[in-house]
N, CA, C and O atoms as a printed pandas DataFrame, in Angstrom:
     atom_number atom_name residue_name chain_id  residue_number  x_coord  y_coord  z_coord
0              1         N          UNK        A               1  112.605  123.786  107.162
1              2        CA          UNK        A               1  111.958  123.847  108.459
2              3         C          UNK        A               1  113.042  123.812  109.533
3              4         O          UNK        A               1  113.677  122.813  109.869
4              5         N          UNK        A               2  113.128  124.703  109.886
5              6        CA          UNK        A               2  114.452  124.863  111.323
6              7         C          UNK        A               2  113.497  124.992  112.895
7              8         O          UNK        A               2  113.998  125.576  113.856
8              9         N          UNK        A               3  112.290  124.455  112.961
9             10        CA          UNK        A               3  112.290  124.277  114.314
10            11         C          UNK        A               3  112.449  122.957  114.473
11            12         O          UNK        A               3  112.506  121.958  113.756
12            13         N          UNK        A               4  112.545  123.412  116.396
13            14        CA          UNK        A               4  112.969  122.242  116.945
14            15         C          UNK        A               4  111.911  121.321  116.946
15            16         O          UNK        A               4  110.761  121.627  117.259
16            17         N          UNK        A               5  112.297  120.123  116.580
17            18        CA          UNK        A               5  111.382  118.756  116.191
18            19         C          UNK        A               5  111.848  117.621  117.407
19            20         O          UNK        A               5  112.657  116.702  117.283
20            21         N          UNK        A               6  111.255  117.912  118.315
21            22        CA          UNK        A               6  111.743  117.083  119.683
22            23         C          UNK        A               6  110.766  115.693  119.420
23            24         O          UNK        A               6  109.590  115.690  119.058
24            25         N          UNK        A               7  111.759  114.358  119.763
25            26        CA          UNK        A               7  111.223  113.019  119.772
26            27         C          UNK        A               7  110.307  113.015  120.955
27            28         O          UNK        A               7  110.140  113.645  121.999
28            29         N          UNK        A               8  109.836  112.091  120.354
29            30        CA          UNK        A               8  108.393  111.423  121.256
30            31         C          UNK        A               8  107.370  112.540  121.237
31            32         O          UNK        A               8  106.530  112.480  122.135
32            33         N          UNK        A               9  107.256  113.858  120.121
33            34        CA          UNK        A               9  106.185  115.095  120.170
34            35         C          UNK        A               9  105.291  114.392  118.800
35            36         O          UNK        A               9  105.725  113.653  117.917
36            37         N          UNK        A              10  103.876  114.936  119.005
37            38        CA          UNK        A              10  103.081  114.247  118.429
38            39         C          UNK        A              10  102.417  115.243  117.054
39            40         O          UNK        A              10  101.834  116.268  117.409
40            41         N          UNK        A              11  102.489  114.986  115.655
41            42        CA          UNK        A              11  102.163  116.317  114.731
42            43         C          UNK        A              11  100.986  115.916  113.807
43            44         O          UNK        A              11  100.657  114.730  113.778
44            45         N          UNK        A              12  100.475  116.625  113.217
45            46        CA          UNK        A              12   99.398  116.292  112.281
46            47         C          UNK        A              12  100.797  116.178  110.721
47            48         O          UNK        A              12  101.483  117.163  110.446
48            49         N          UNK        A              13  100.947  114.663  109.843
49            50        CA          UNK        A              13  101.682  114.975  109.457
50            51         C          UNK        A              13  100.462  114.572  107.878
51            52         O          UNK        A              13   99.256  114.335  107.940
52            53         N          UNK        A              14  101.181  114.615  106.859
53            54        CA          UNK        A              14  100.183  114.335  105.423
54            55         C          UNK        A              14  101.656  113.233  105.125
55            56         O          UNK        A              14  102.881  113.350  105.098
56            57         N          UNK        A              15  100.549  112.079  104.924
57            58        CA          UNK        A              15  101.590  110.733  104.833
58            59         C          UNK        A              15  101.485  110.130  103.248
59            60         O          UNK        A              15  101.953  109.144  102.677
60            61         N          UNK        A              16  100.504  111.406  102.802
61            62        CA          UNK        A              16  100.004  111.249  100.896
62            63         C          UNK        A              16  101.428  111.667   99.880
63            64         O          UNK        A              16  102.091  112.652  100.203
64            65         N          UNK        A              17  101.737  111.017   98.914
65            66        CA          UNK        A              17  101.206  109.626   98.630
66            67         C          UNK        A              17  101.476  108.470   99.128
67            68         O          UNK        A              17  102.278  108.614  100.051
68            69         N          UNK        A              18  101.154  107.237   98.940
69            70        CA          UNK        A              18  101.270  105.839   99.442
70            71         C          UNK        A              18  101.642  105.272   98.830
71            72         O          UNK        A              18  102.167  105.779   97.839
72            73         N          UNK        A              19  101.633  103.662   99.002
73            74        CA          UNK        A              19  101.455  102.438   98.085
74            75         C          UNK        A              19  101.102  101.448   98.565
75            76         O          UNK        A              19  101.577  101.226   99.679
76            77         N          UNK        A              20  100.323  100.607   98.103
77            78        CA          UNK        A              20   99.755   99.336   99.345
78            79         C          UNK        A              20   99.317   99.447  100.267
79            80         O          UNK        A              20   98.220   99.980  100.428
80            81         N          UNK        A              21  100.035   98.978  101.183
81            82        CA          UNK        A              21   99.562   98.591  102.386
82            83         C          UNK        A              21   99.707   99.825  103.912
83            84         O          UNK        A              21   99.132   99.870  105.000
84            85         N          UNK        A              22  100.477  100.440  103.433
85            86        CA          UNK        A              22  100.849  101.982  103.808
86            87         C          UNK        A              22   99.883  102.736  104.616
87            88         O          UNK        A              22   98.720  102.968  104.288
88            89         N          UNK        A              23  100.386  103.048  105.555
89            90        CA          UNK        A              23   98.602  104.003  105.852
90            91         C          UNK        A              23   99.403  105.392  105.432
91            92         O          UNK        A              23  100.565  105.699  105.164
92            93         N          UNK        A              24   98.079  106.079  105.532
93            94        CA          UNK        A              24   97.490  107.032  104.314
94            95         C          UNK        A              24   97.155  107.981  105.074
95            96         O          UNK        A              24   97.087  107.721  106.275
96            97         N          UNK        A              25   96.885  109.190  104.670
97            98        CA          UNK        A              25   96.343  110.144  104.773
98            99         C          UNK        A              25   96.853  111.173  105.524
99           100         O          UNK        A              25   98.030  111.001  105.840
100          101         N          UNK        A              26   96.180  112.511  106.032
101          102        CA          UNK        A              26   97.061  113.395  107.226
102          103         C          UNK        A              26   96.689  113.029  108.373
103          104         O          UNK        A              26   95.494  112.819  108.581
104          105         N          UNK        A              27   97.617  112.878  109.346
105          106        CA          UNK        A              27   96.608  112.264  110.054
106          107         C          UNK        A              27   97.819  112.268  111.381
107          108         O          UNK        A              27   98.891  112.743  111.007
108          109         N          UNK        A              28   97.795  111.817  112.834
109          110        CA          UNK        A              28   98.768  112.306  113.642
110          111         C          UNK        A              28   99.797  111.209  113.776
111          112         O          UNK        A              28   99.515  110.031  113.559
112          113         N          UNK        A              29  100.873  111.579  114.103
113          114        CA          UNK        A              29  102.122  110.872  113.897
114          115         C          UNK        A              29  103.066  110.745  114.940
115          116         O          UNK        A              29  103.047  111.779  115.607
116          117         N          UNK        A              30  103.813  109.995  115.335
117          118        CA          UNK        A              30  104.733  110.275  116.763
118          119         C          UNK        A              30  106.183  110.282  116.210
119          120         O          UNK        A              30  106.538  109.392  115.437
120          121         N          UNK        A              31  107.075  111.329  116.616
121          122        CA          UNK        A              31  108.492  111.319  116.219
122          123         C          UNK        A              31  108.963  110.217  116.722
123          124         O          UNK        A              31  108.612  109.907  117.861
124          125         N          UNK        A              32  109.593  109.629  116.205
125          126        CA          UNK        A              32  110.826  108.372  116.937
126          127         C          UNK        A              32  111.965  108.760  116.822
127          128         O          UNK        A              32  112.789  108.452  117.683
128          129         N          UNK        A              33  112.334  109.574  115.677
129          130        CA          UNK        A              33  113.810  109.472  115.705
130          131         C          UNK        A              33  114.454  111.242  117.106
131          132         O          UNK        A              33  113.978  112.321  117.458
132          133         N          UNK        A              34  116.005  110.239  117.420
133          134        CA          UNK        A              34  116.151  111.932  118.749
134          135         C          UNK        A              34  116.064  112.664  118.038
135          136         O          UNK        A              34  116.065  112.699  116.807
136          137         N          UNK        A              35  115.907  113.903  119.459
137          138        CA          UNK        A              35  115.853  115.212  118.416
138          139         C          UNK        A              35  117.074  116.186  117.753
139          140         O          UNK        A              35  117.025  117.196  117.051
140          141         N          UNK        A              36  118.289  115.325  118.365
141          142        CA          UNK        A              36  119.443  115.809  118.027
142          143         C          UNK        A              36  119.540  115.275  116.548
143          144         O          UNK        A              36  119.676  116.223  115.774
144          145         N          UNK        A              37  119.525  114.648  116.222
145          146        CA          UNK        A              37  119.600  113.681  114.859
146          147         C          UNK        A              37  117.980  114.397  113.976
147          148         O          UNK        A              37  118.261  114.589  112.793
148          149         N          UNK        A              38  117.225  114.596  114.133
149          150        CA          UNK        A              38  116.337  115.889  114.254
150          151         C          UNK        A              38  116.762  117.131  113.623
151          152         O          UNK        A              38  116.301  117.601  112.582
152          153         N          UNK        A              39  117.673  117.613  114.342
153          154        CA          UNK        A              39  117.860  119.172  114.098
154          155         C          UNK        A              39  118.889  119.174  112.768
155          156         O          UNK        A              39  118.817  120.143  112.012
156          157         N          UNK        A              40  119.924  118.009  112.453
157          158        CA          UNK        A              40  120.844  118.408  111.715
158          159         C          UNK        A              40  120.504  117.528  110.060
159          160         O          UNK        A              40  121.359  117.578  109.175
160          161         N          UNK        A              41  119.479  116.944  109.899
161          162        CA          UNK        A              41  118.571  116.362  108.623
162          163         C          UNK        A              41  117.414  116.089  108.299
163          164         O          UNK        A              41  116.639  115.728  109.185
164          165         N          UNK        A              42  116.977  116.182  106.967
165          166        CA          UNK        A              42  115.941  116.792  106.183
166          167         C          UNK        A              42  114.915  116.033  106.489
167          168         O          UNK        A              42  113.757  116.423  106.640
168          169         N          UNK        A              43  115.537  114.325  106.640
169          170        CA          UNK        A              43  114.103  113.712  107.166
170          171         C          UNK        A              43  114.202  113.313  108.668
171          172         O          UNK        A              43  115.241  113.178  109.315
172          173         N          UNK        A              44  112.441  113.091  109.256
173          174        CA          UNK        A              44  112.497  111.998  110.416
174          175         C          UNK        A              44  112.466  111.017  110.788
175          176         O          UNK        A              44  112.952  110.427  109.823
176          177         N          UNK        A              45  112.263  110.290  111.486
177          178        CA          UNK        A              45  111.154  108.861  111.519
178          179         C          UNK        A              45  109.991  109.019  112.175
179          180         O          UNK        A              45  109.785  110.028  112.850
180          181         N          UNK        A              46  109.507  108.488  112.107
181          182        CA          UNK        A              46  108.184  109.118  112.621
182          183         C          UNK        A              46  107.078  107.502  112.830
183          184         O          UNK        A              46  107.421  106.688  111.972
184          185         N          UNK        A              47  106.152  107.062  113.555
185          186        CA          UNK        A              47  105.254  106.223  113.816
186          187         C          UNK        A              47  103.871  106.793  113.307
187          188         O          UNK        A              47  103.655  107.943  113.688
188          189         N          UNK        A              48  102.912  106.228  112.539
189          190        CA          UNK        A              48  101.729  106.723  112.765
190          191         C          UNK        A              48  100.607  106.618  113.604
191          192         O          UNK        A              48  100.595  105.619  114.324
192          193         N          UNK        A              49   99.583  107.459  113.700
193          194        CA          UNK        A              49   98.721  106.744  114.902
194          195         C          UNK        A              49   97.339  106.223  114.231
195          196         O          UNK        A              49   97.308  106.567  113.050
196          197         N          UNK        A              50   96.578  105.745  114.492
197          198        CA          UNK        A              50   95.186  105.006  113.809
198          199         C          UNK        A              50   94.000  105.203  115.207
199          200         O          UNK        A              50   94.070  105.082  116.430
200          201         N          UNK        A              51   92.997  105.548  114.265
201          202        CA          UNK        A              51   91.680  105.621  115.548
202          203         C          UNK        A              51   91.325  103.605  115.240
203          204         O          UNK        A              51   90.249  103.102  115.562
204          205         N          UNK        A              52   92.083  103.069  114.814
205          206        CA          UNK        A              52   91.467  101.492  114.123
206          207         C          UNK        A              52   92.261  100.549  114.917
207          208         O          UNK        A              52   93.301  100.450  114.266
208          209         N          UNK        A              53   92.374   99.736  116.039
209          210        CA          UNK        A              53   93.079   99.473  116.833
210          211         C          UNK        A              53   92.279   98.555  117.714
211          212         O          UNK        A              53   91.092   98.772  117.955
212          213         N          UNK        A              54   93.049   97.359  118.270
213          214        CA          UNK        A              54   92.004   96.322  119.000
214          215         C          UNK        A              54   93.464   96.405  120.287
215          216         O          UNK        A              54   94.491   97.063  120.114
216          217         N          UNK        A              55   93.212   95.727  121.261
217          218        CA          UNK        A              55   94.071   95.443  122.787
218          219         C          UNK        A              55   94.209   94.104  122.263
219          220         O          UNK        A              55   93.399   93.335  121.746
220          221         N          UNK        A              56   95.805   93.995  122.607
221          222        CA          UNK        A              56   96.818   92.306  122.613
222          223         C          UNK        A              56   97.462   92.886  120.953
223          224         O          UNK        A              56   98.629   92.501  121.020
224          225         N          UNK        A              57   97.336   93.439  119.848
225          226        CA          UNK        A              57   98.230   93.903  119.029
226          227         C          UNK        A              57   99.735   94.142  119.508
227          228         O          UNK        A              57   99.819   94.953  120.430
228          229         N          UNK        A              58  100.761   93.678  119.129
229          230        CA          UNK        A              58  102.060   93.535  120.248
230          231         C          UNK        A              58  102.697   94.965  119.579
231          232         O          UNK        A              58  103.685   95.483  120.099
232          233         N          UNK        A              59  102.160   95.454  118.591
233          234        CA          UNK        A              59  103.284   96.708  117.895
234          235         C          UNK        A              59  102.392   97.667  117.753
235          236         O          UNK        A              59  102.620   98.451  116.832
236          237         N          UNK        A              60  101.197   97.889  118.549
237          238        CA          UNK        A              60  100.747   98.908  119.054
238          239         C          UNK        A              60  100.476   99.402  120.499
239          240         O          UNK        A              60  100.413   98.600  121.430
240          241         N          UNK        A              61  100.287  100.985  120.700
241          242        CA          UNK        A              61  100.823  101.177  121.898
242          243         C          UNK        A              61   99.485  102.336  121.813
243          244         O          UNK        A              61   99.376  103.234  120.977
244          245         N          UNK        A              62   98.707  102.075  122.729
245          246        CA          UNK        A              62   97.603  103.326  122.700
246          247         C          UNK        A              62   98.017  104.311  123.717
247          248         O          UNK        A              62   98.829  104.340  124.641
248          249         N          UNK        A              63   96.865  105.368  123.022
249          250        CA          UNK        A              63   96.764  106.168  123.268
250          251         C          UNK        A              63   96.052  107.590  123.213
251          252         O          UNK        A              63   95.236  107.376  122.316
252          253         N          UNK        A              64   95.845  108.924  123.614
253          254        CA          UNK        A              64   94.885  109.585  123.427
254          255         C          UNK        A              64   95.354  110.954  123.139
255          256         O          UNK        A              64   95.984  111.613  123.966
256          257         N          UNK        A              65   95.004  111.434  121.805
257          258        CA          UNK        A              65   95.509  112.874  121.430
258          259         C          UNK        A              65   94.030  113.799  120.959
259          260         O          UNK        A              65   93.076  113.354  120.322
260          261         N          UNK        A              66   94.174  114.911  121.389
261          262        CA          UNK        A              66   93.161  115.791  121.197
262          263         C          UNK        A              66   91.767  115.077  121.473
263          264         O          UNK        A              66   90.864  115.033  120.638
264          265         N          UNK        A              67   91.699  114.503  122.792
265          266        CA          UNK        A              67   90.353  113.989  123.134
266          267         C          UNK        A              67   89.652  113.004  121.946
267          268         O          UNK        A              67   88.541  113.058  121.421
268          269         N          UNK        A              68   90.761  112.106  121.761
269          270        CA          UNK        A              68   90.314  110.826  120.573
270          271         C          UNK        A              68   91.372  109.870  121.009
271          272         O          UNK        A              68   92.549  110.219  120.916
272          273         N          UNK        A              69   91.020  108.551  121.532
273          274        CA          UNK        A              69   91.772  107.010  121.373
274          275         C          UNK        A              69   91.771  106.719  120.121
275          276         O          UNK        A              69   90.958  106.696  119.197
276          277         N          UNK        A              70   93.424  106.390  120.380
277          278        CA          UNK        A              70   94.313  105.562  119.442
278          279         C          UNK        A              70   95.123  105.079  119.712
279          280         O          UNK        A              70   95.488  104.834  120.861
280          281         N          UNK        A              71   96.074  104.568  117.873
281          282        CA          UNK        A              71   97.031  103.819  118.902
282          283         C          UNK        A              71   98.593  103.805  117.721
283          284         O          UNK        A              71   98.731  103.686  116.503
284          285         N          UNK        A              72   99.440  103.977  118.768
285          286        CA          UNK        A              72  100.584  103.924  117.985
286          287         C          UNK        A              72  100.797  102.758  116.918
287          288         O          UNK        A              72  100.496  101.626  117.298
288          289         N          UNK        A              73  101.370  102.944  115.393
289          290        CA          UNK        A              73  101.469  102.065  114.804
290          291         C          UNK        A              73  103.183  101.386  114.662
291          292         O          UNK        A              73  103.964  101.818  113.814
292          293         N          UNK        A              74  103.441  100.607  115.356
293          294        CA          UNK        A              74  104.963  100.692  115.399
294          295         C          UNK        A              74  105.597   99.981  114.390
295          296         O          UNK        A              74  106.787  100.135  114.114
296          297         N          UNK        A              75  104.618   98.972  113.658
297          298        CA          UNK        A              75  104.928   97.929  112.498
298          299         C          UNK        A              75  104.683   99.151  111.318
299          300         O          UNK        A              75  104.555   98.837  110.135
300          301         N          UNK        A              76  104.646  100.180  111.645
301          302        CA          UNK        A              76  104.738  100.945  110.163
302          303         C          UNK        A              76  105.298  102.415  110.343
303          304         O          UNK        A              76  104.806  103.492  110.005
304          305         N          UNK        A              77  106.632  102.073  111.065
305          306        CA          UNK        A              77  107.716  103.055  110.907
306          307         C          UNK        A              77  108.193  103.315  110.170
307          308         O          UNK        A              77  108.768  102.364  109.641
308          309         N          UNK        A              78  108.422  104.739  109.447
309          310        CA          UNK        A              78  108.937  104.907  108.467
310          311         C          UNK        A              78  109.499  106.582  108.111
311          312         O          UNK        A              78  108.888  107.618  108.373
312          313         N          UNK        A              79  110.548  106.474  107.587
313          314        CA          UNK        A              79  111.310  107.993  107.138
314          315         C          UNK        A              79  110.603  108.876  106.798
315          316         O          UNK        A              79  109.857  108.357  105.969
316          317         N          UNK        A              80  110.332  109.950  106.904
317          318        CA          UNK        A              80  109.912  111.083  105.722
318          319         C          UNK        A              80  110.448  112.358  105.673
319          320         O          UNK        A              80  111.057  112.824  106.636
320          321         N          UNK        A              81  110.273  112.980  104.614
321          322        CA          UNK        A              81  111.300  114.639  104.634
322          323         C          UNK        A              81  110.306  115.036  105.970
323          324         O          UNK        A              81  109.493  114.211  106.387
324          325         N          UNK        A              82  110.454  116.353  106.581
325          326        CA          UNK        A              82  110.067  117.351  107.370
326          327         C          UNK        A              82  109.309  118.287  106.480
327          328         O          UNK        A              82  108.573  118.968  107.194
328          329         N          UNK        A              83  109.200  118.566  105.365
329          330        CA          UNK        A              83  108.042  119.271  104.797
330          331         C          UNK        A              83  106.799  118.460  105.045
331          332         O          UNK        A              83  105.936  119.336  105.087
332          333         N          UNK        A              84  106.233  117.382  105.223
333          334        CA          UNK        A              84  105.658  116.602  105.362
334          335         C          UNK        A              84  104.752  117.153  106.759
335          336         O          UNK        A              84  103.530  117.030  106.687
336          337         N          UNK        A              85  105.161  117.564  107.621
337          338        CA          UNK        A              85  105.174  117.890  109.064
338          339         C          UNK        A              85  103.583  119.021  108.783
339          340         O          UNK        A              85  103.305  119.459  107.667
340          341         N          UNK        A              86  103.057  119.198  109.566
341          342        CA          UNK        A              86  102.188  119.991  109.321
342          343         C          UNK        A              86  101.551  121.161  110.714
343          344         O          UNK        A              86  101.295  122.362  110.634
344          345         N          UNK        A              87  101.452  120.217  111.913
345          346        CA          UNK        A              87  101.462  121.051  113.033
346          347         C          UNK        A              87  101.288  120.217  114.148
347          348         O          UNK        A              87  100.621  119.182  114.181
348          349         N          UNK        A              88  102.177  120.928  115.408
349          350        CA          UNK        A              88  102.188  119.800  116.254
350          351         C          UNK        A              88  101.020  120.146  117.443
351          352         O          UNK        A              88  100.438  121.192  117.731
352          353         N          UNK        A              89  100.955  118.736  118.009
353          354        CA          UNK        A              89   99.674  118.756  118.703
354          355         C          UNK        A              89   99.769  118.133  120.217
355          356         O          UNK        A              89   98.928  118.215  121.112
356          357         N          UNK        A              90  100.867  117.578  120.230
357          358        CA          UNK        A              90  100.752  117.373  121.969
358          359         C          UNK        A              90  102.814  116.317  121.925
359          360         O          UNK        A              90  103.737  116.297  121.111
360          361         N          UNK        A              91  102.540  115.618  123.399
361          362        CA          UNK        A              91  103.462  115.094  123.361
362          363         C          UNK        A              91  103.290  113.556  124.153
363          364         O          UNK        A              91  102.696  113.412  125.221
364          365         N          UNK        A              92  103.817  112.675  123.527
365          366        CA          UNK        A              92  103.942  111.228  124.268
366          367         C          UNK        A              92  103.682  111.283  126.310
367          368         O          UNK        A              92  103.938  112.337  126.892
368          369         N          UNK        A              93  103.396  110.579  126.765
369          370        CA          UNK        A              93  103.377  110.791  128.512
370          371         C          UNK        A              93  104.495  110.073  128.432
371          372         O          UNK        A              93  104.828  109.369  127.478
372          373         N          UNK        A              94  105.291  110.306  129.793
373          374        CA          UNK        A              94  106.450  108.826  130.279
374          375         C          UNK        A              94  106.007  107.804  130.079
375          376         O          UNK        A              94  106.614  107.082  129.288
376          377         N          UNK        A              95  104.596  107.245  130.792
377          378        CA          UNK        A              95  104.291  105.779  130.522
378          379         C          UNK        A              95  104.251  105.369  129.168
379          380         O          UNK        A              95  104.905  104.341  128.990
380          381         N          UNK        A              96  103.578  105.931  127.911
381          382        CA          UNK        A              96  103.332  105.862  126.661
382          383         C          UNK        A              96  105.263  105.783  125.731
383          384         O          UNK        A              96  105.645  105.247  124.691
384          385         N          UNK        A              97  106.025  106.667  126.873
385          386        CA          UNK        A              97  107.233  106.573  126.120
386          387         C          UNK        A              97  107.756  104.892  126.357
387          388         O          UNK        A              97  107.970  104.022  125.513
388          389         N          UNK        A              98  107.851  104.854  127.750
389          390        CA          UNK        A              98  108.142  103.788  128.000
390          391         C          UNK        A              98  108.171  102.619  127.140
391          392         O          UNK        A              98  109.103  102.020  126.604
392          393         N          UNK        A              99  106.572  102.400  127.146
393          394        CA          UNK        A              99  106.228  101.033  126.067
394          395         C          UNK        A              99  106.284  101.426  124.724
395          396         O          UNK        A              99  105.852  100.609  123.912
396          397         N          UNK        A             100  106.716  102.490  124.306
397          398        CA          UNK        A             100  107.180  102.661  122.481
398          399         C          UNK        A             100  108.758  102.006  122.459
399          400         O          UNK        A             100  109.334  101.481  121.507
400          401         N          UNK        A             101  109.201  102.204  123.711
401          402        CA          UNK        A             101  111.054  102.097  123.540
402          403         C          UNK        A             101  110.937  100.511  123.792
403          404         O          UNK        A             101  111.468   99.712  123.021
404          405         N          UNK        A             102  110.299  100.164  124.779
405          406        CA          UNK        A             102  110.018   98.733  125.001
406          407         C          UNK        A             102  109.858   97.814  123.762
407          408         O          UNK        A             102  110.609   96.882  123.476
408          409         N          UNK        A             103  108.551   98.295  122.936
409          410        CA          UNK        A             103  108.435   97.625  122.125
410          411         C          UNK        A             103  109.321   97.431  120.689
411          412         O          UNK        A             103  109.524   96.411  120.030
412          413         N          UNK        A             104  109.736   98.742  120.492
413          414        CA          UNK        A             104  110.607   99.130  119.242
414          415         C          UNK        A             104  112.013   97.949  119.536
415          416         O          UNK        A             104  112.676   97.224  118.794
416          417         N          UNK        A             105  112.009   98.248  121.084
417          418        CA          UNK        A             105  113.546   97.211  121.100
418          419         C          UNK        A             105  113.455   95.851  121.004
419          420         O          UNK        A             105  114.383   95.107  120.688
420          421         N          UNK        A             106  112.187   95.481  121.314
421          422        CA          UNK        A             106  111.944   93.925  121.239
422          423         C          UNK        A             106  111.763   93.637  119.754
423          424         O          UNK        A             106  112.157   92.510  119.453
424          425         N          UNK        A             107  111.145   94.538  118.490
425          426        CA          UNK        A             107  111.173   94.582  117.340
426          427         C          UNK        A             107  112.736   94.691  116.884
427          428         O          UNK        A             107  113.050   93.814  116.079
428          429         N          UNK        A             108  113.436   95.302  117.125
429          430        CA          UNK        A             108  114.471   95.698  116.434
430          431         C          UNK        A             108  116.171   95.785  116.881
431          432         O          UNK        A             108  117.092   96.416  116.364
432          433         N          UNK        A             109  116.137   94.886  118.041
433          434        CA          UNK        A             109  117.150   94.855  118.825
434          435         C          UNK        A             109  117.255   93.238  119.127
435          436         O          UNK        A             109  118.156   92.597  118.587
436          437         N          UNK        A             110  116.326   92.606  119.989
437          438        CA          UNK        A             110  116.013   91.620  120.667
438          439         C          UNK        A             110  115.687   90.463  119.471
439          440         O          UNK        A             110  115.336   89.327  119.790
């Protein structure tokens, strides 16, 4: 897959197979990793999103794709090849970027 896979763009990805506790299925996904780091290897990182989501969750970040609320899953970041990828469907807003970088850094920095 040689297109450009720009961070913070939102794709229908197939996250099958699993194990546990994993979410599942095809279903839409948010790039995390840049897109420079993007263009030159096989996998991404990627966040998933869930229509299953309550307000005060500290590692989710809502939001609305193709006229459906949800919400970013940030406690279940994780690698995958780019065949995986399936089609993209919109892109993060500034505000929505904002509180993904916010939160990711208070997870993983702070």
């Amino acid at each position: 897959m040689r297109q450009s896979i720009e961070q913070y763009s939102i794709y229908w990805v197939d996250l099958n197979p699993t194990r546990g506790a994993e979410i599942n299925k095809t279903r839409p996904c948010v790039i995390i990793s840049p897109s420079e780091m993007n263009t030159h290897l096989r996998t991404i990182i990627i966040a998933p999103v869930t229509s299953k989501g309550r307000e005060g969750y500290p590692t989710r970040v809502k939001l609305r794709v193709n006229d459906v609320d949800g919400w970013i899953v940030l406690d279940q970041i994780r690698s995958i090849d780019k065949t995986r990828l399936c089609e993209k469907i919109g892109d993060l807003t500034t505000e929505e970027i904002i509180e993904v970088k916010s939160i990711i850094k208070e997870m993983l920095v702070d």
